[in-house]
N, C-alpha and C positions, 0 to 999 in steps of 0.2 A: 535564440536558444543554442547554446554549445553541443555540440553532437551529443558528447556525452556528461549528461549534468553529474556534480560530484554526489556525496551519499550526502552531504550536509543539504544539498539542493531535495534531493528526492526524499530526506526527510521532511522538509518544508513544504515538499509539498502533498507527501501523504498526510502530514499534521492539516493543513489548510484544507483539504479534502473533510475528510471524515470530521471535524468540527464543525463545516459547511452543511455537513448530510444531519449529523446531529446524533444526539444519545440515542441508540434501538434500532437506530439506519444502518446498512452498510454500503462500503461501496467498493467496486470492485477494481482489483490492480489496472486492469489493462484502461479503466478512464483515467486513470493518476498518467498512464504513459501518455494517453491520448492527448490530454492537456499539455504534457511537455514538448511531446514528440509532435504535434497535429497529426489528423487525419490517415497520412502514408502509410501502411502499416506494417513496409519494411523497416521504417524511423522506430514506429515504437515499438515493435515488437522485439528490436533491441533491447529497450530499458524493461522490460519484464524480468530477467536474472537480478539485474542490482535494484529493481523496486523491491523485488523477496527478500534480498540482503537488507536493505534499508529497513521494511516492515519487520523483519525478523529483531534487530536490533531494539526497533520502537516499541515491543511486544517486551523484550525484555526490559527494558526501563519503564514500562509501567505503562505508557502514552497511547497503546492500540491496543487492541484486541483484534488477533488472525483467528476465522471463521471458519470450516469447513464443515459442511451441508449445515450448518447453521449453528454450530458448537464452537465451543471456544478449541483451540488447539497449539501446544506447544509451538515454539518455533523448529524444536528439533524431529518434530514429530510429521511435523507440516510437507506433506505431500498433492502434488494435484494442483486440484481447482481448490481456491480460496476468496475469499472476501475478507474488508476489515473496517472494521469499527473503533465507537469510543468506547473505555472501560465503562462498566454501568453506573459508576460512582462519576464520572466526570460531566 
C-alpha cells in the first residue's frame, strides 16, 4: 500500500466497501482506512481527511449516501461523526 493512496484509490475503495455491506448497511469511514492503512492507527488515521474528501465527492455523483446519526446529509453540511452507504435505489 502507498503511504498515501490517491482519491481514485480511496474511491474504489469506499465503492467496494459499501456494495460489500449492501443496500440499508453502513459502514463506517475509519474500516475503509483500516483496510487500506492496516491496523496502525497512526497509518490510518491519516487517510480519514482524504477518505471525507473522496466520500464527499462520491455523495455528489450520486454513488454514496453520507449518514449522520442515521440521516442522510449534505456533503457540505457534513460535520462529525459519519457513516456511509448505498443510495436506496442501488
Amino acid at each position: 500500500m502507498p503511504d498515501r493512496p490517491d482519491q481514485s484509490a480511496l474511491r474504489e475503495e469506499i465503492l467496494r466497501a459499501v456494495h460489500e455491506r449492501g443496500v440499508g448497511k453502513t459502514v463506517c469511514p475509519s474500516e475503509i482506512a483500516r483496510n487500506l492503512a492496516g491496523s496502525d492507527e497512526k497509518r490510518w488515521r491519516l487517510l480519514m481527511q482524504p477518505i471525507r474528501q473522496a466520500a464527499s465527492g462520491l455523495s455528489d455523483d450520486g454513488l454514496v449516501v453520507i449518514k449522520r446519526k442515521g440521516r442522510p446529509v449534505a456533503p457540505a453540511d457534513l460535520k462529525g461523526i459519519y457513516r456511509l452507504s448505498l443510495p436506496d435505489r442501488a
